[in-house]
Structures are given as structure tokens and as C-alpha cells.
N, C-alpha and C positions, 0 to 999 in steps of 0.2 A: 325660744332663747334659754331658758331653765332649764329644759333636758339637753341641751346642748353644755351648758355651764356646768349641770351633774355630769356629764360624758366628759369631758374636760376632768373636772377635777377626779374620778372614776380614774382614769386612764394614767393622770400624775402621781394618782395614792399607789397604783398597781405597781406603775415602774421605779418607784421607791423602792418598795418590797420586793420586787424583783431583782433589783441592785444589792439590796439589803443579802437577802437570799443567796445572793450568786457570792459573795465574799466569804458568808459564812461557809458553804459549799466548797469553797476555795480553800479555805483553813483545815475542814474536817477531809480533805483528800491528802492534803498535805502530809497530815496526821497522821491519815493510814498510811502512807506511801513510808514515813519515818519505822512505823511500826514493821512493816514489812522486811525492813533493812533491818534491820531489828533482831530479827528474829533468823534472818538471814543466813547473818553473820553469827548468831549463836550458835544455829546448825553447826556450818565450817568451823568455829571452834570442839567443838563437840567433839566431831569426826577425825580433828587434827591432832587429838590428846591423845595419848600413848595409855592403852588399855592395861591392867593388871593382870595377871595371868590366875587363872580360877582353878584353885586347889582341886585336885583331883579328889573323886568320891570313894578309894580306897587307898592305906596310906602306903607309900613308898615303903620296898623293904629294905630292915636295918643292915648296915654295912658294919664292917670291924674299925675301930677307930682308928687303927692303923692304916687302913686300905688310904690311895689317891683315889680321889673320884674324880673321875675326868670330866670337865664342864666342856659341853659342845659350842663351839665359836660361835658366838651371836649373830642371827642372820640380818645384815642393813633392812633396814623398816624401808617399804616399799612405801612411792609416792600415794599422796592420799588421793585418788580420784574427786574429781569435782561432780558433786550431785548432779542428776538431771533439776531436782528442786532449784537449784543456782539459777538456772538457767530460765527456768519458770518466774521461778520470784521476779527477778533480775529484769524481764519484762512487763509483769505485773504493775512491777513499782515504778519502772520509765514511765509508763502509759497513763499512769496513775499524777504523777509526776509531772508529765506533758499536761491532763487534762487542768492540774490547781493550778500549774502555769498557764493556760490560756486564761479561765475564770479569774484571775486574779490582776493578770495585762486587761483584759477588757475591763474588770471595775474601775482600774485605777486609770485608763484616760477618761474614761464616762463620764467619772464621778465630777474633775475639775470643772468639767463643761456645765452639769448640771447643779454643783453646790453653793451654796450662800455661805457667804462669809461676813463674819463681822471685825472691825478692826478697831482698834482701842485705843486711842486719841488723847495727847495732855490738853485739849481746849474740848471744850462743850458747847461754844456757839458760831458753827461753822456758815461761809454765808457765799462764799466763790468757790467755786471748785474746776480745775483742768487741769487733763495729762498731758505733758510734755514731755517725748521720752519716753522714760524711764519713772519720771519725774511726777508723784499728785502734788498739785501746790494749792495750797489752802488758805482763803481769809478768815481771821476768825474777829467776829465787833469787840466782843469783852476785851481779849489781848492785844489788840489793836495790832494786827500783825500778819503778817504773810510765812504761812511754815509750806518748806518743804520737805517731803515725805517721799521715800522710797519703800518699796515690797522687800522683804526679808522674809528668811524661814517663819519668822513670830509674828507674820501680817508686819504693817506697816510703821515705817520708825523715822522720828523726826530725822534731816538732814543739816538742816538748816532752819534757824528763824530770822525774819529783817520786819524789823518796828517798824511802822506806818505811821508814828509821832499820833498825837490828837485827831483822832479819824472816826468815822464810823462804814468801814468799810461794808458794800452791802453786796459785791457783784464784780467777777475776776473774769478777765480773757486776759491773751498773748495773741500778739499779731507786730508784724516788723521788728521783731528784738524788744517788743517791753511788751509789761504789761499794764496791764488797762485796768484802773479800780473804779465802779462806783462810789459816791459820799453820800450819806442817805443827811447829814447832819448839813454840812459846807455845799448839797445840792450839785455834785462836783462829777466833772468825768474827765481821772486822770490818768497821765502814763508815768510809767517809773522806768527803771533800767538797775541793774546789778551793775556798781561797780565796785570791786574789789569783795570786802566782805559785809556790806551796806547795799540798800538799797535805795536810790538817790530820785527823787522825782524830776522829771522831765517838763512836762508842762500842764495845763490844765484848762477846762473848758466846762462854763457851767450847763449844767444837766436841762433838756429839754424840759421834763417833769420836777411836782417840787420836791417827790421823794422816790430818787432812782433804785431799783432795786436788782437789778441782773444788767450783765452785758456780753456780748459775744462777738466774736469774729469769724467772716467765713472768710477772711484772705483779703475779698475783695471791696467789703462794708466792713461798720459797725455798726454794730445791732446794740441800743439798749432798752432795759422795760421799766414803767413808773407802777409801782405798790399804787399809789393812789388813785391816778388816771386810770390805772388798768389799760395801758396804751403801749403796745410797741412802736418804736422808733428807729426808723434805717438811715444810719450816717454815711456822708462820704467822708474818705479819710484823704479830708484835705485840714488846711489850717484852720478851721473855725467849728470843724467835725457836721457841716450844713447836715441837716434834717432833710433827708429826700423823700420820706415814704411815714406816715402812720397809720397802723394797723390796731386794731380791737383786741384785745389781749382776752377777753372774757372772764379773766380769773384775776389774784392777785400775782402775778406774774414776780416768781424768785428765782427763776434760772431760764437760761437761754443756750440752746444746744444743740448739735445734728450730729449723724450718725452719717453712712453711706448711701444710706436711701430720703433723708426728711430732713426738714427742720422740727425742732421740738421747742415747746416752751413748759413750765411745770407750774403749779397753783399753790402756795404755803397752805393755805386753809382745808384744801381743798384734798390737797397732797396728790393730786392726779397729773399725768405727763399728759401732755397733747400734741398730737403729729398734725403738723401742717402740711397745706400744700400753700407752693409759695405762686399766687396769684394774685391779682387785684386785692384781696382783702385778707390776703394770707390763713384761708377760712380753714376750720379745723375738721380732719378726715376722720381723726379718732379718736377715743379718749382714754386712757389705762390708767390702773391703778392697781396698786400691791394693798393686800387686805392687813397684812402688820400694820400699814403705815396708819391706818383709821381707829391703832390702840394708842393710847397715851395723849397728855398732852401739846406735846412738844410738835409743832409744826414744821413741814417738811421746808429747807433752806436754801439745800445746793444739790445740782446733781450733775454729773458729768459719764461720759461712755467709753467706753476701750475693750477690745476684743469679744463685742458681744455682750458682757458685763455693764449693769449701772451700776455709778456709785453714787450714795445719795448721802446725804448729810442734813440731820434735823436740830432745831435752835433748841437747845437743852441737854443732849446727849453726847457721852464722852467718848462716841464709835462713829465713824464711818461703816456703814452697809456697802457690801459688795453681794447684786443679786444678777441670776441671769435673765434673762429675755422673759423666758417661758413661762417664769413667777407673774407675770402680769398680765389682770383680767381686761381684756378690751369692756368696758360698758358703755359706748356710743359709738356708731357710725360700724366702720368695718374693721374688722379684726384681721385684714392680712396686712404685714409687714412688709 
């Protein structure tokens, strides 16, 4: 498993430097191809100037100051032929041209695919997170609030904020037109609704556990997890949100979430995701973890998925993390996705 983990990391340091490499490559062709136009065009100027005529090496003989000297009619200046050089060049520097142009299309779809991003946040203790849309909506406990946030050129920028009144919110889904908060304080699992420019709570139901910390929707349940039981819980989403299913969470369970292929759930302490399979015990295939995330103190809060991308949010920091897939080490169970 070690020289597998050195082959891994071997193989991401290379195609780094190899991206790396092919930009700069990209740059210094371009370069040349400028200089070669360059130079070019200085030829054809050159050759397009109207030459002076080179004093003869014996001098003219004197005439009487009286005589007319007759000036011979000036002959029209013949076209200036175009160099064979023109035409060399003129190739060189397409080709040249053509090639910083491909090297530089291929770095720049690559690079989206494989870059981490970070984004810069007015709250620092983010604790719900999903995409909606267009749309990241975020809980944050300190502001007691719900921000939405849209991508822009400069990463990501509030849209929107709606107070949540005296709350501690710990854990964010949307499912039916609202969204669904955990209360880690009030032991609460509620639904809100947008109306107008407020956000108006809907109803409420208290929390299986006595300190809720995540919740999600796949459509068809609600799913939510208690920090202290370390216990998942599967809701119907009828009137009373009945508790049909608990499952062992293993960790202190702060986010709840699925991708195309899995359910996940994530550990704050722990800071590790885990791919379920959803069976009797809802038992865990995998375990990954981002090796940033085991600097600092700040534990990991909220994480949510979109296009391949996690975005993850830790209780202390003023960024959301946008990382892709690739960044994370499988260390338990199997590592295919």
C-alpha cells in the first residue's frame, strides 16, 4: 500500500510539472512566432525603401554654366518583389503559432478540471452547505443566517442573506420548495421557505438526537445525523418526519451527502468523507481524506459536491475549499470510485 501511495503521489507531482511545463512552452513559442513577424516585417520594410544612388568613383565632367543639362525622365520604380524569405517565415510562424495554440487550449481545459480553489467568505463558521442551481447556500451558527452565494470571475460572492432569528443552526438540505435546518441548541428539525425577501419558517419537528448535526435529502427521505449518538437517521417525509432506519455513523457525523455513484457522510474531528453503501447497516466501503485538511485547528463542517468538485467548509475559516476528486487519499477499504 506505500509504494502504491509513493506511485500516486509520483505520478500527481509529474503531471503538475508537466502542465506546468506545457504553459510555459506555450508562452516561449508564442514569443518566438512574435519575433519572427518581427523580423519579417522589417525585411519588407527594408526592401520597400527607395535606395540612394551611390556616387560614382570618378567625378562627372565640368560643364559651362551656361549649357542646359538635360535630366533624363525618371524611370517609375518597379514593383518590389516579395521575398522567398516571406514566404518561409510566413510558415514558420503559422506552424509555430498553431503549435502555442494547441499547448495552451489543452492547459487551459486541464487545468479547471484538476485545480483547487479557494474562496473567501464574510462568515467563518460555516456548518450547511448545497448547490442549488447556480446557487451555494450556506449556514453559518455565529451569524445565525443562511447566505446565498453565487460563482463569479473573483470566486464566490454573497447574493443574498436571511436571518434565521436566535438559532444554532448545524446542518442544511432543500427538498420540496424549502429548506430543511438542523438546531443543535432548540434540538430542532426545521423547514423554512423564501418568501419575498425573508425567509419565513414553515414548521418544525423535534430532532431524533439531543444534538443534531447534518441533514440531507435524496428526494425520497430525510436523512439526518446526531454529533453525539454518532447515529444516522432515515425520515419519512410525512407529518411527524417518523424515524424509519438507524444506522452507526462511526464518526462525529457533520455533513450528509451523495454524488452519482454513493451516499457519503463526513467526521468534523476526523475530517475524513465516507462512501457508503446503502444496505442494512448502511456499512462503510471507503474512507478518504485531503491531507490539508489534518493542518490547522479548525475542524472540518460542511461539505457538499457539484461537477466532480467538493466543496468543503471548516468552523474557523473565512474560505470555502473547492478541491477536485483526485486530491483525495483512499485510506480504508477500496479506493475505486
Amino acid at each position: 500500500m506505500l509504494k502504491f501511495e509513493q506511485a500516486v503521489k509520483a505520478l500527481e507531482k509529474s503531471f503538475l510539472e508537466r502542465t506546468n511545463e506545457g504553459l510555459k512552452g506555450a508562452a516561449v513559442q508564442i514569443e518566438q512566432a512574435k519575433g519572427h513577424y518581427a523580423r519579417m516585417l522589417q525585411s519588407l520594410k527594408d526592401e520597400a525603401r527607395p535606395q540612394a544612388p551611390k556616387a560614382s568613383e570618378s567625378p562627372l565632367p565640368l560643364q559651362d554654366a551656361g549649357a542646359k543639362t538635360a535630366q533624363a525622365p525618371a524611370e517609375p520604380a518597379s514593383p518590389v518583389p516579395v521575398p522567398s524569405l516571406l514566404r518561409r517565415w510566413g510558415k514558420t510562424a503559422a506552424w509555430s503559432l498553431a503549435a502555442a495554440a494547441g499547448a495552451a487550449a489543452c492547459a487551459f481545459f486541464a487545468l479547471p478540471f484538476f485545480a483547487a480553489k479557494d474562496h473567501a467568505v464574510p462568515f467563518s463558521h460555516p456548518t450547511g452547505m448545497i448547490w442549488e442551481g447556480d446557487s451555494l447556500w450556506v449556514t453559518d451558527w455565529e451569524d445565525q443566517a443562511l447566505f446565498q452565494l453565487r460563482a463569479g470571475p473573483e470566486g464566490l460572492a454573497v447574493a443574498r442573506k436571511y436571518a434565521l432569528g436566535d438559532s444554532h443552526p448545524m446542518g442544511l438540505a432543500h427538498a420540496r420548495g424549502s429548506f430543511f435546518i438542523v438546531d443543535s441548541w432548540t434540538r430542532t428539525i426545521s423547514s423554512w421557505r423564501i418568501a419575498g425577501d425573508k425567509l419565513a419558517q414553515e414548521d418544525s419537528w423535534p430532532s431524533p438526537g439531543p444534538s443534531p448535526s447534518a441533514v440531507f435529502s435524496d428526494g425520497k427521505n430525510l436523512w439526518t445525523a446526531d454529533k453525539q449518538t454518532h447515529i444516522i437517521y432515515r425520515h419519512a417525509f410525512d407529518d411527524s418526519l417518523t424515524v424509519l432506519d438507524k444506522f452507526p455513523a462511526g464518526d462525529d457525523p457533520v455533513a450528509l451527502f451523495a454524488d452519482s455513484k454513493a451516499f457519503w457522510s463526513a467526521g468534523g474531528e476526523s475530517r475524513n468523507l465516507y462512501r457508503r453503501i446503502l444496505d442494512a447497516s448502511l456499512s462503510i466501503a471507503a474512507v478518504y481524506a485531503l491531507p490539508e485538511l489534518q493542518d490547522g485547528r479548525e475542524p472540518l463542517s460542511c461539505v457538499s459536491v457539484k461537477n466532480k468538485k467538493v466543496w468543503l467548509g471548516r468552523d474557523g475559516e473565512f474560505r470555502i475549499l473547492e478541491r477536485p476528486w483526485w486530491m483525495f487519499r483512499a485510506v480504508k477499504g477500496r479506493t475505486k470510485r
